[in-house]
C-alpha positions in Angstrom: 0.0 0.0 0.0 1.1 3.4 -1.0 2.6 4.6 2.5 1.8 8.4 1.3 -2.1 7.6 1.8 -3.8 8.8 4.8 -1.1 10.3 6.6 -3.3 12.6 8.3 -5.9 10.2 8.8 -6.3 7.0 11.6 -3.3 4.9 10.1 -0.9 6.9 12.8 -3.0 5.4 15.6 -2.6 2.3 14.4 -5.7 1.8 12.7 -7.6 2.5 9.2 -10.4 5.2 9.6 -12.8 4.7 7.1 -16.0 6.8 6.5 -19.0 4.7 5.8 -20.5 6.2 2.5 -18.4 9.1 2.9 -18.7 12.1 6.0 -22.8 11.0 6.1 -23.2 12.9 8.8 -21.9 16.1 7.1 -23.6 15.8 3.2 -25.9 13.2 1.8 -24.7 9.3 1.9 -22.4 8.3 -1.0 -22.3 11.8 -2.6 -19.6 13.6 -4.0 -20.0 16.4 -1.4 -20.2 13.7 1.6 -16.4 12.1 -0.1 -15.2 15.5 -0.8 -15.4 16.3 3.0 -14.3 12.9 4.2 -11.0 13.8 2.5 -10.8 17.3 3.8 -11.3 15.4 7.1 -8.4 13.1 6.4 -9.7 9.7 6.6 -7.9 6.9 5.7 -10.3 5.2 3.5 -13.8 5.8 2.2 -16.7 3.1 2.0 -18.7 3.4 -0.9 -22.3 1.3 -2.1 -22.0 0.2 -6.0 -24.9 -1.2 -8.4 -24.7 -0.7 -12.1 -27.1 0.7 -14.7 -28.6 -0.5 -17.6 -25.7 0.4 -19.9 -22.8 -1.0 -17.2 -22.1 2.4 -15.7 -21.4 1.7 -12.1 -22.9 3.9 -10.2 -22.6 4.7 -6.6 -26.0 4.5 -4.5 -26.9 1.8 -1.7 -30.6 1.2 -2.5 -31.2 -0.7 -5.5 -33.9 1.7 -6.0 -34.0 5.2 -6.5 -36.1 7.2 -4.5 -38.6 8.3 -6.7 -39.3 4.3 -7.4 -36.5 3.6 -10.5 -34.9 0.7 -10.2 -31.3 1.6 -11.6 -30.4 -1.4 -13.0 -33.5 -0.4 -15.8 -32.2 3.0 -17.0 -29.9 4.0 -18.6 -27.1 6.2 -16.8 -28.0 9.2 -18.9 -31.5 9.0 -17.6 -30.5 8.5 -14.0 -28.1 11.4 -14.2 -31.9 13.3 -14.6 -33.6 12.0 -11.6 -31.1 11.6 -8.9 -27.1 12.9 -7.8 -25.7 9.5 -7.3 -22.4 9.9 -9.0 -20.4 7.3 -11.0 -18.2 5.3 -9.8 -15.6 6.6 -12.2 -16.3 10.3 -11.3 -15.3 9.3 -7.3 -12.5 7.5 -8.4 -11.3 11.3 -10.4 -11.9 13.0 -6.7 -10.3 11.0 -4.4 -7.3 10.1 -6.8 -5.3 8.1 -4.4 -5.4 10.5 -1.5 -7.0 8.0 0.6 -8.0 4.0 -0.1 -11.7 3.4 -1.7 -13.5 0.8 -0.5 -16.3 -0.7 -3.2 -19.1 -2.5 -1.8 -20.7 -4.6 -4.7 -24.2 -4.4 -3.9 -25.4 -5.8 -7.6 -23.4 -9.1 -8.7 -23.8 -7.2 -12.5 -21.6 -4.4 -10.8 -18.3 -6.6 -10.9 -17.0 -6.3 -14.0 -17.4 -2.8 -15.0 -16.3 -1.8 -11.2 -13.4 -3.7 -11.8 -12.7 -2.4 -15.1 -12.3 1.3 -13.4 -10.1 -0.3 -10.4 -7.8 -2.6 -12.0 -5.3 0.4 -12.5 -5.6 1.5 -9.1 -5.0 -1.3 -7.3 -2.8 0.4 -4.8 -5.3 2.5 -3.1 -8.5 0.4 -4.4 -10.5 -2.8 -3.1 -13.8 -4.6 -3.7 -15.6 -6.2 -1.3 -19.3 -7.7 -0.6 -21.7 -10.2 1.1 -21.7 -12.4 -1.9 -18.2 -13.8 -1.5 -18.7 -15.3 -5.2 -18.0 -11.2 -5.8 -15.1 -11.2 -3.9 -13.9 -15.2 -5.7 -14.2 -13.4 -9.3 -12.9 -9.9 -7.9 -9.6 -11.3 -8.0 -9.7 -13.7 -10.9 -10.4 -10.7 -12.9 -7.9 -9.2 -11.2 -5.1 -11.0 -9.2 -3.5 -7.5 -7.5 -6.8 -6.5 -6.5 -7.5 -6.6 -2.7 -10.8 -7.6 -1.8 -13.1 -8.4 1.2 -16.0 -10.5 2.5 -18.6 -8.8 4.2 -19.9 -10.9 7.5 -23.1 -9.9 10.2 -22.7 -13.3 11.7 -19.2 -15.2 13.4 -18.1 -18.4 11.3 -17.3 -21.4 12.9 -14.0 -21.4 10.5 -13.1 -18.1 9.4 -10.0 -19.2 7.7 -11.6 -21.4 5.1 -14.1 -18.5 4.3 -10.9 -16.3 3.4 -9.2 -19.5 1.5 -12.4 -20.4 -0.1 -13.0 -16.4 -1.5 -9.5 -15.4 -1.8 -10.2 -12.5 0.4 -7.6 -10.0 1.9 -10.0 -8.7 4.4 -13.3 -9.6 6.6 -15.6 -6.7 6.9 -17.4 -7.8 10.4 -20.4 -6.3 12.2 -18.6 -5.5 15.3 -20.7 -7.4 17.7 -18.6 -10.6 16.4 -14.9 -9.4 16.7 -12.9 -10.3 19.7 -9.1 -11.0 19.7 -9.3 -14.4 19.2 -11.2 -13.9 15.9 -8.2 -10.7 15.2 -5.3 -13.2 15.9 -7.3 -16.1 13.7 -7.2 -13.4 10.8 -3.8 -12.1 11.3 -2.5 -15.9 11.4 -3.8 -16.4 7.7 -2.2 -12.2 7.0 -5.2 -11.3 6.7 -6.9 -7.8 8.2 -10.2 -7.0 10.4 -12.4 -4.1 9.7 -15.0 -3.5 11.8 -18.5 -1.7 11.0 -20.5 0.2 11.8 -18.7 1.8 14.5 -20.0 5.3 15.7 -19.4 4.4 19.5 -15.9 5.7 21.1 -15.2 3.6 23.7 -16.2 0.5 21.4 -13.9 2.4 19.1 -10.9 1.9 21.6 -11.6 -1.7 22.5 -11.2 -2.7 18.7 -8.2 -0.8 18.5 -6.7 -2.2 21.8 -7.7 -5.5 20.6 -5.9 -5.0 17.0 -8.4 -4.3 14.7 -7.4 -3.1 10.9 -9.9 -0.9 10.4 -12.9 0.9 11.3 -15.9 1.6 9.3 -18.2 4.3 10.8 -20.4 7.5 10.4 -18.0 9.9 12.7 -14.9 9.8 10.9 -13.9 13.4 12.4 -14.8 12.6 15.9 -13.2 9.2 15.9 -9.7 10.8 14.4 -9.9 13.5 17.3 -11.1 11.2 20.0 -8.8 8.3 19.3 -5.9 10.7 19.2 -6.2 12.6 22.3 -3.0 11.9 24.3 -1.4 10.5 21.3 1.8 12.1 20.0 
């Protein structure tokens, strides 16, 4: 990973700060303004929701449907461009342009291959992930360099075979199901932990104590400041 990314950001505390779907808190979910201000925060990664129109434009929404009732896999992307600001995938990519890692949720099995299209040539600061862990399998056959993740609400009996079994880098896990003994399972195959969502601060500090990767959550800002207070 490049070592210039996020230098501002969470990495210095020992753990990835990610902001779920952008600063949410501060501009509309998975917006352009909502990433724009997650960098000028200086997260270490952004979280992002992908599904793919009718004319394999991913674009970036978390709903399937739109909320005036179009579903976006039935319109074309100039049409959608009309009825809502849901940027492209392409057009977050431009912004952030390595200054922090982008996290792409598939949320539409259909989103894979044009997601991966736009990724494949930023593979230093770019990874795909979802809960279909076929996504995550095919993620890196199209694409051996490319990182990728399986998304988990539940704890597996054998967590190990699930990352041999996807090819996964990372496990995205609610985290009501981490512990250490699940961080040291996952750090005994080299692979990371990233726990979501988080927007709690002592929680916050147990995951970190306990060796998490990275954090997923809404407060990006206030989990920078609060997690560095007393911190060098």
């Amino acid at each position: 990973m490049d070592s210039t990314l996020g230098q501002s950001g969470g990495r210095r505390l020992g753990v990835e700060i990610i902001a779920h779907r952008g600063a949410n808190r501060e501009a509309p979910e998975n917006t352009i303004p909502a990433f724009q201000r997650a960098l000028d925060i200086g997260v270490d990664g952004i979280e992002l929701d992908v599904h793919v129109t009718r004319d394999n434009i991913p674009i970036v929404h978390h709903d399937a449907v739109l909320p005036d009732g179009g579903r976006i896999d039935r319109m074309e992307s100039a049409d959608l461009g009309r009825r809502t600001d849901a940027p492209r995938l392409s057009d977050v990519l431009e912004l952030v342009n390595g200054r922090c890692r982008v996290y792409v949720e598939i949320k539409a099995a259909a989103a894979l291959i044009p997601s991966v299209e736009l990724v494949k040539e930023r593979t230093d600061w770019c990874s795909v992930h979802s809960f279909d862990h076929r996504v995550s399998q095919m993620a890196r056959v199209l694409c051996p360099n490319l990182s990728t993740g399986i998304l988990l609400v539940c704890r597996l009996v054998d967590l190990p075979h699930a990352f041999t079994a996807a090819n996964a880098s990372d496990v995205w896990l609610h985290a009501d199901f981490i512990d250490a003994g699940l961080i040291d399972d996952a750090h005994g195959e080299r692979r990371r932990v990233i726990a979501w969502t988080v927007n709690d601060v002592p929680l916050a500090r147990e995951l970190v104590a306990m060796g998490v990767d990275g954090i997923c959550t809404d407060i990006p800002g206030a989990l920078l400041a609060r997690l560095g207070e007393g911190k060098s």
